[in-house]
C-alpha positions as a Markdown table, in Angstrom:
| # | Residue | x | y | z |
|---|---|---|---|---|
| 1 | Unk | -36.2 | -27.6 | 21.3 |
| 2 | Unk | -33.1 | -27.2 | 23.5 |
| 3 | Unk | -30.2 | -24.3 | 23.0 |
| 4 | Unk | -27.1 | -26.3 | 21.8 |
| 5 | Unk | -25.0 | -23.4 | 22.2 |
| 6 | Unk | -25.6 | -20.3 | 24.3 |
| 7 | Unk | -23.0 | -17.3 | 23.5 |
| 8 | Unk | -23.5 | -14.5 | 26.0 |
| 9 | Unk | -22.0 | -10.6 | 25.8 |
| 10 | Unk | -18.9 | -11.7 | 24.2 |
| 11 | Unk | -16.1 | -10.1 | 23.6 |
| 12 | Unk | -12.4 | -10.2 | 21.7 |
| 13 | Unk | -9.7 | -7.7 | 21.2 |
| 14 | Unk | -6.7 | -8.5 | 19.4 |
| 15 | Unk | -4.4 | -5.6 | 20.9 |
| 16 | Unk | -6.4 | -2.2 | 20.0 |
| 17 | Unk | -8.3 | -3.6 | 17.6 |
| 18 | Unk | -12.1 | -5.1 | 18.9 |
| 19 | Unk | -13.1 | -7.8 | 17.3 |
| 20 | Unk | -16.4 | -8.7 | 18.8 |
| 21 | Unk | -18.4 | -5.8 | 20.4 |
| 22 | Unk | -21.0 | -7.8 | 22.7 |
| 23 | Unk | -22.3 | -10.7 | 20.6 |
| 24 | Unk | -25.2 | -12.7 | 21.8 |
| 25 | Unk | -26.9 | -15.8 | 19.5 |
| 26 | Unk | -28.6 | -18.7 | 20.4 |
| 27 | Unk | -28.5 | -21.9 | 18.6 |
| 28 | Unk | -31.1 | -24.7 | 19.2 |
| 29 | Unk | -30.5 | -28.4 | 18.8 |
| 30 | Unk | -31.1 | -29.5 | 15.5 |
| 31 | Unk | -30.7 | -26.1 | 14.1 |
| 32 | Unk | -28.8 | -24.3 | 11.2 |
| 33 | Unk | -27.3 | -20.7 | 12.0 |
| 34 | Unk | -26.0 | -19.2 | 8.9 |
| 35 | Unk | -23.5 | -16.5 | 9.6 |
| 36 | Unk | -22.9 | -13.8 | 7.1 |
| 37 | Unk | -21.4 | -10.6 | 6.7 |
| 38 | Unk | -18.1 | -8.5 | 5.1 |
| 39 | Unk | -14.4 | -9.3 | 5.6 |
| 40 | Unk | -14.0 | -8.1 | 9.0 |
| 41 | Unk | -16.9 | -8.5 | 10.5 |
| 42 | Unk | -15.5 | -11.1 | 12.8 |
| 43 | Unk | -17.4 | -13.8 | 11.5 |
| 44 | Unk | -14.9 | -16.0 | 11.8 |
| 45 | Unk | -13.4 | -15.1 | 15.1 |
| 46 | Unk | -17.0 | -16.0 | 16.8 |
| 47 | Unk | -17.0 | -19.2 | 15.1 |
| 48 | Unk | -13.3 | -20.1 | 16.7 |
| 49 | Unk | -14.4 | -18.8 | 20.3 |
| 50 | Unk | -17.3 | -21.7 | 20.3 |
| 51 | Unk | -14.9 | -23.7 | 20.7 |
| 52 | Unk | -12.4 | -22.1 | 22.3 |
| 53 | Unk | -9.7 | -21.6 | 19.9 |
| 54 | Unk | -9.7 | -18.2 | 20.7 |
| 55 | Unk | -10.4 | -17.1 | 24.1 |
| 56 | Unk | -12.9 | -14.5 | 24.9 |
| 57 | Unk | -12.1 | -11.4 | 26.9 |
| 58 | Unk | -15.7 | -11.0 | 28.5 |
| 59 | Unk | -18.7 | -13.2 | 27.9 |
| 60 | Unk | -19.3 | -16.5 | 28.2 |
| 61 | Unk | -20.2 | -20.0 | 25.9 |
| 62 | Unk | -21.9 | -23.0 | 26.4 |
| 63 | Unk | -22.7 | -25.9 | 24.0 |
| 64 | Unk | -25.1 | -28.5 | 25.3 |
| 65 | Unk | -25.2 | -26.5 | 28.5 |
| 66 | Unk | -21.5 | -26.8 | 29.5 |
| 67 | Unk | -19.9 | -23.5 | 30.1 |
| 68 | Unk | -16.9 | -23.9 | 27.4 |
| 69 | Unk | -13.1 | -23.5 | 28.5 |
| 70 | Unk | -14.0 | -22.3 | 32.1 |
| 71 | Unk | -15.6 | -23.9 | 35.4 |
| 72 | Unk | -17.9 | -21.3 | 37.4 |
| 73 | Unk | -17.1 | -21.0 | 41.3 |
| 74 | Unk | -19.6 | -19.0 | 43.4 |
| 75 | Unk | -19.0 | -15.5 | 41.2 |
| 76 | Unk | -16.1 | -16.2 | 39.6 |
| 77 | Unk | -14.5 | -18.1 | 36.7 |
| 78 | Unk | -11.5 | -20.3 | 36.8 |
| 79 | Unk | -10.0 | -21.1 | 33.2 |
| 80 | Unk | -10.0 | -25.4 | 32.8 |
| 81 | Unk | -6.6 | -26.6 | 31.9 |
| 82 | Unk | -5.5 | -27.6 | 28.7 |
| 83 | Unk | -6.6 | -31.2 | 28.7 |
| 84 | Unk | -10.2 | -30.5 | 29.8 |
| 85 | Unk | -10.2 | -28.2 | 26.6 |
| 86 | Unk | -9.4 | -30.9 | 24.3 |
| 87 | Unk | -12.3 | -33.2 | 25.7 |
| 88 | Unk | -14.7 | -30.4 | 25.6 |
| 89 | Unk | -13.8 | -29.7 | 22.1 |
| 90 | Unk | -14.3 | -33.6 | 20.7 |
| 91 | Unk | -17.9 | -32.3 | 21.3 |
| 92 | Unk | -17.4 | -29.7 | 18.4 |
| 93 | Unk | -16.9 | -30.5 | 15.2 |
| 94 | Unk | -14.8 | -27.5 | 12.9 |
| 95 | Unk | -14.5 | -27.6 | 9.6 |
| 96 | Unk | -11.6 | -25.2 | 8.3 |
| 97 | Unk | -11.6 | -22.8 | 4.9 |
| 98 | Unk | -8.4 | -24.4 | 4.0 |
| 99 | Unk | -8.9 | -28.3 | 4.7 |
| 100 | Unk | -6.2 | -28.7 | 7.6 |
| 101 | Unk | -5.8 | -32.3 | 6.5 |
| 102 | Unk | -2.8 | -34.1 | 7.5 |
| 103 | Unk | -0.4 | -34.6 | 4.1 |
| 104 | Unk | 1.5 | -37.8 | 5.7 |
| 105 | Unk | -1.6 | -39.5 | 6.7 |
| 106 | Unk | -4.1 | -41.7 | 3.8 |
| 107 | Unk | -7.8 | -40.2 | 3.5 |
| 108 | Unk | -8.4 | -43.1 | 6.0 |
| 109 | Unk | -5.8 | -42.1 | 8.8 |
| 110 | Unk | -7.0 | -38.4 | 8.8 |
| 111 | Unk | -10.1 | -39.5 | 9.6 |
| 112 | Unk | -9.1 | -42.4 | 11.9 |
| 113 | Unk | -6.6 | -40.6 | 14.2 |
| 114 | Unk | -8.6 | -38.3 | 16.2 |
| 115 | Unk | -11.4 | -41.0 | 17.5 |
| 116 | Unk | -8.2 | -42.8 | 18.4 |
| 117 | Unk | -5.7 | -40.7 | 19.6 |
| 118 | Unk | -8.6 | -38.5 | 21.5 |
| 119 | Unk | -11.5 | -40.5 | 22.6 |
| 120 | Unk | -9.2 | -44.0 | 22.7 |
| 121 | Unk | -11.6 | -45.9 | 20.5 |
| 122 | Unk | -10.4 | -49.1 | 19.0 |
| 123 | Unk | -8.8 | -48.7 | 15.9 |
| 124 | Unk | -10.5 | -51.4 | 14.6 |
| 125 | Unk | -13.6 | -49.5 | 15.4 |
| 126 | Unk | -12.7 | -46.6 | 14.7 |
| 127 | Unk | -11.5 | -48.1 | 11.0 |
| 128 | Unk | -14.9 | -49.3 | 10.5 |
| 129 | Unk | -16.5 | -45.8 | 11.3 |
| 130 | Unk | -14.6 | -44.1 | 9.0 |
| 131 | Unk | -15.3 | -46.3 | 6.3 |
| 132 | Unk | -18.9 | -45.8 | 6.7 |
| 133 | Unk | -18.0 | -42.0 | 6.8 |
| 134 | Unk | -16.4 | -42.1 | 4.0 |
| 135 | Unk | -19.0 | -43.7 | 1.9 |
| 136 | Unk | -21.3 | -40.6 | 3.8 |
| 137 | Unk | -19.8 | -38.3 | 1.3 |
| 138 | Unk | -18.9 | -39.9 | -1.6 |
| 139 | Unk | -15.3 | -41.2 | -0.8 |
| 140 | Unk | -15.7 | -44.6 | -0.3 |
| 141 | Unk | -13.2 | -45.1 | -2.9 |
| 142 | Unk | -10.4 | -43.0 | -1.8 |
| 143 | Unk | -9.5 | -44.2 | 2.1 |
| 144 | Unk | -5.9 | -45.0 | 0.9 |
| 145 | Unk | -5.1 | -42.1 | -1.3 |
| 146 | Unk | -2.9 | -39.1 | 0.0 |
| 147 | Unk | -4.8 | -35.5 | 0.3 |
| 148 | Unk | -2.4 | -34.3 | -2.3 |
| 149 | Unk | -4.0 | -36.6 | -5.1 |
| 150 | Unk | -7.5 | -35.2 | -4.4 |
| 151 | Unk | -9.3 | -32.3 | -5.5 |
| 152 | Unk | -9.9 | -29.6 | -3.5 |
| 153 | Unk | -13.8 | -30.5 | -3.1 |
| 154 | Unk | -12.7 | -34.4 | -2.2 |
| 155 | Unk | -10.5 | -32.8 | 0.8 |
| 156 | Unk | -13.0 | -30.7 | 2.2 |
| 157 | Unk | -15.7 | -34.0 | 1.8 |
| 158 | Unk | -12.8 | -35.7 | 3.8 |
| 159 | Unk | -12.2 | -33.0 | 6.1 |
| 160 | Unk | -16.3 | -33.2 | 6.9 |
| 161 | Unk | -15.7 | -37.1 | 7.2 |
| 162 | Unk | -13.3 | -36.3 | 9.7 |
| 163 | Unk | -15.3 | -34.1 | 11.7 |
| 164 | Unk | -17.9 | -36.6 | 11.9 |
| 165 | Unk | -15.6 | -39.0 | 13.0 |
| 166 | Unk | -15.5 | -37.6 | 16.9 |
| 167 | Unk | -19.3 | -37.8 | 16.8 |
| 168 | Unk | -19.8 | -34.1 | 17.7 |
| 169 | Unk | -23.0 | -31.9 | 18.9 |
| 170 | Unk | -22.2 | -29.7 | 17.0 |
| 171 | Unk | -20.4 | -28.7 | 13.9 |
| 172 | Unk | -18.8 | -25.7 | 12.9 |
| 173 | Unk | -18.0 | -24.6 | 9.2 |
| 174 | Unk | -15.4 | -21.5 | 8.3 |
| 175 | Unk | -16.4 | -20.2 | 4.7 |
| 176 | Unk | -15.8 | -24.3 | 3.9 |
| 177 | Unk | -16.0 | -23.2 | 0.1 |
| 178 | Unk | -13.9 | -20.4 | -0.1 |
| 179 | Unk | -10.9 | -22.0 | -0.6 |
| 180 | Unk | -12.7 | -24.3 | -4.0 |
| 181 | Unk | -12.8 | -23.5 | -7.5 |
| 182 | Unk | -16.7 | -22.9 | -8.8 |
| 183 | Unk | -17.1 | -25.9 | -9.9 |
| 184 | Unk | -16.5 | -28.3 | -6.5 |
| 185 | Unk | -18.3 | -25.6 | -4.5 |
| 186 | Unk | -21.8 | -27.9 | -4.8 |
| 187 | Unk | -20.1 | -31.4 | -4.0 |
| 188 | Unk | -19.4 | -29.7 | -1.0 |
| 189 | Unk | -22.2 | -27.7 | 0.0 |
| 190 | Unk | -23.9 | -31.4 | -0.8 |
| 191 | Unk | -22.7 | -32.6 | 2.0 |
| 192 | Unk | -23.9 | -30.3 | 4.4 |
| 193 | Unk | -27.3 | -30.1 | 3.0 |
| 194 | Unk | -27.8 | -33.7 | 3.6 |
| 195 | Unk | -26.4 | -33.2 | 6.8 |
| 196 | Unk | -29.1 | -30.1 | 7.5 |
| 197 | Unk | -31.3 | -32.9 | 6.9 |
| 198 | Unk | -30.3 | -35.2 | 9.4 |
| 199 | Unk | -31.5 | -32.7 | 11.8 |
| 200 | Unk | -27.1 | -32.1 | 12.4 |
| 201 | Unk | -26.5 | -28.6 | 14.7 |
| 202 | Unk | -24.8 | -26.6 | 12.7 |
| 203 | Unk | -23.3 | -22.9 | 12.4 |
| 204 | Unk | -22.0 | -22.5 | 9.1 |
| 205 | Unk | -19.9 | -19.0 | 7.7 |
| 206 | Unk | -19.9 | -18.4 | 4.4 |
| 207 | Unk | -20.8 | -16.1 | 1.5 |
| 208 | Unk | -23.3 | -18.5 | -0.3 |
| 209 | Unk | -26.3 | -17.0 | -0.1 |
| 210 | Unk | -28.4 | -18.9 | -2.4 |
| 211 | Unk | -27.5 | -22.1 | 0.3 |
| 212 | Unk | -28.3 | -19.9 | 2.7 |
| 213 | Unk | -31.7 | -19.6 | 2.0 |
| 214 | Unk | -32.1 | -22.6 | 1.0 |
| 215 | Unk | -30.7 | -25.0 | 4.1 |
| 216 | Unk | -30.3 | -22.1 | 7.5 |
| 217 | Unk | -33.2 | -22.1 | 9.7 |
| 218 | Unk | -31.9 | -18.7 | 10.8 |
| 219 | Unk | -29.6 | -16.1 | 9.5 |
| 220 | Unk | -27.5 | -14.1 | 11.2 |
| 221 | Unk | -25.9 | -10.5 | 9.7 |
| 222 | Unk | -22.8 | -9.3 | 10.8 |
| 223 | Unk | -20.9 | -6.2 | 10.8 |
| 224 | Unk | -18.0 | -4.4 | 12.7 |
| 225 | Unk | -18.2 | -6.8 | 15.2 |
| 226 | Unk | -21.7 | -6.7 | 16.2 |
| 227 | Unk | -24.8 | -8.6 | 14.9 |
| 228 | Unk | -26.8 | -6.2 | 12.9 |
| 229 | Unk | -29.7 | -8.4 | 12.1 |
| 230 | Unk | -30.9 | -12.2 | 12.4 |
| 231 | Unk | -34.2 | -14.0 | 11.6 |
| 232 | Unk | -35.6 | -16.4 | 9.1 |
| 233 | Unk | -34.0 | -16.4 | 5.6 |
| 234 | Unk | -36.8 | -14.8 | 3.7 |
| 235 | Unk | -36.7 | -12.2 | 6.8 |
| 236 | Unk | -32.9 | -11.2 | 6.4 |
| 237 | Unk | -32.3 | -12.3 | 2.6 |
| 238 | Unk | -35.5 | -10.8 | 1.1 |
| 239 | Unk | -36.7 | -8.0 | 3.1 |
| 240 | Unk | -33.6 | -7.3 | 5.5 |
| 241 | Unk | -34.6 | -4.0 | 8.3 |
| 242 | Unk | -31.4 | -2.9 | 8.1 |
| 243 | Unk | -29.3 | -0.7 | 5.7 |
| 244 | Unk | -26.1 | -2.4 | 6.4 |
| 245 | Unk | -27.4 | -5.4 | 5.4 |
| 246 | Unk | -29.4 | -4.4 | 2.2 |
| 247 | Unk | -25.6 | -2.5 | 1.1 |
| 248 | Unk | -24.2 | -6.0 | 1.6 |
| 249 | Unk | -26.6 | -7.5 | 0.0 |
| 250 | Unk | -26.9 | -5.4 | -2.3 |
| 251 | Unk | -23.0 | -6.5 | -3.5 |
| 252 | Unk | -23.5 | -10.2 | -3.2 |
| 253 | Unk | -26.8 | -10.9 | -4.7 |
């Protein structure tokens, strides 16, 4: 099976403070990388550098064997202008803690206007697509509702929708339950087991371990900005080598 994404030494400072200390992880196509760790670990930081909403200070990432936000020249790197950015991130699907769904815009709309406005599909097509998308999660119903009439669970189901919309390689999820009440957690951890069984590349952050074991084909531990540990769930979740990771498991479980 092929590496989807290929992340390479990387690192990230925010002023003093280092966020990632060195980080190296591959993800095959077809593949499920569960990320966990504690607050801080920079979980989510790695997840926003894949595709390149945060730049990296050294390193380097590639999804589907495109170097991401940079073109190589002999030894050096050039940084790829904005617009080039944008394409290469319609490839990469991210799916936010917090929804990001636009409040002016119908269920529809949010998941119509990037295919349009970013890849210049029809609308008609693009209509049709997200219809079907819809129906994908179990919104059918709701294309011409506003995000504010939904529950939390429906917006993050639309906010997957419109993910799917740009047809990406990959898909990226930031802790996409943190934000829900208990009970709308499984609608939407649902949805992304179905789509672990589509055989959809995915790295997913998030503190559900239980789904962890259940849907990752690998997890990955980490802590102060470093991986600690990674292998199979029953490797990591039931018989972890490391002390940092029994102590947070330890907590969690």
């Amino acid at each position: 099976m092929s590496v989807m994404v290929d992340i390479r030494s990387v690192h990230k400072s925010f002023g003093s403070l280092q966020v990632l200390r060195g980080i190296d992880l591959q993800v095959r196509a077809g593949e499920v990388t569960v990320v966990l760790g504690p607050s801080g670990s920079g979980k989510s930081t790695l997840l926003r550098t894949v595709n390149h909403l945060e730049k990296v200070d050294r390193g380097e990432i590639s999804v589907d064997g495109a170097l991401l936000g940079y073109r190589r020249a002999g030894d050096r790197l050039y940084e790829l202008p904005e617009r080039e950015v944008l394409r290469q991130r319609t490839r990469i699907g991210f799916v936010f803690q917090n929804f990001n769904l636009f409040p002016h815009l119908t269920v529809l709309d949010n998941v119509v206007e990037a295919p349009v406005s970013a890849l210049k599909r029809p609308r008609k097509a693009a209509v049709e697509s997200a219809h079907r998308l819809l129906e994908r999660v179990g919104l059918g119903d709701k294309a011409d509702v506003y995000p504010r009439q939904l529950s939390g669970g429906q917006q993050q189901r639309v906010a997957i929708a419109r993910a799917l919309a740009l047809e990406p390689k990959l898909l990226l999820f930031d802790e996409p339950t943190s934000a829900l009440d208990p009970e709308l957690v499984g609608e939407v951890l649902d949805v992304i087991r179905d789509l672990a069984a589509q055989g959809t590349t995915m790295i997913v952050v998030t503190h559900e371990i239980a789904f962890a074991r259940e849907v990752a084909d690998t997890v990955v531990f980490m802590a102060e900005g470093r991986i600690v540990e990674r292998g199979a769930p029953d490797e990591v979740l039931d018989a972890p080598r490391e002390e940092r990771t029994r102590a947070f498991l330890a907590k969690v479980l």
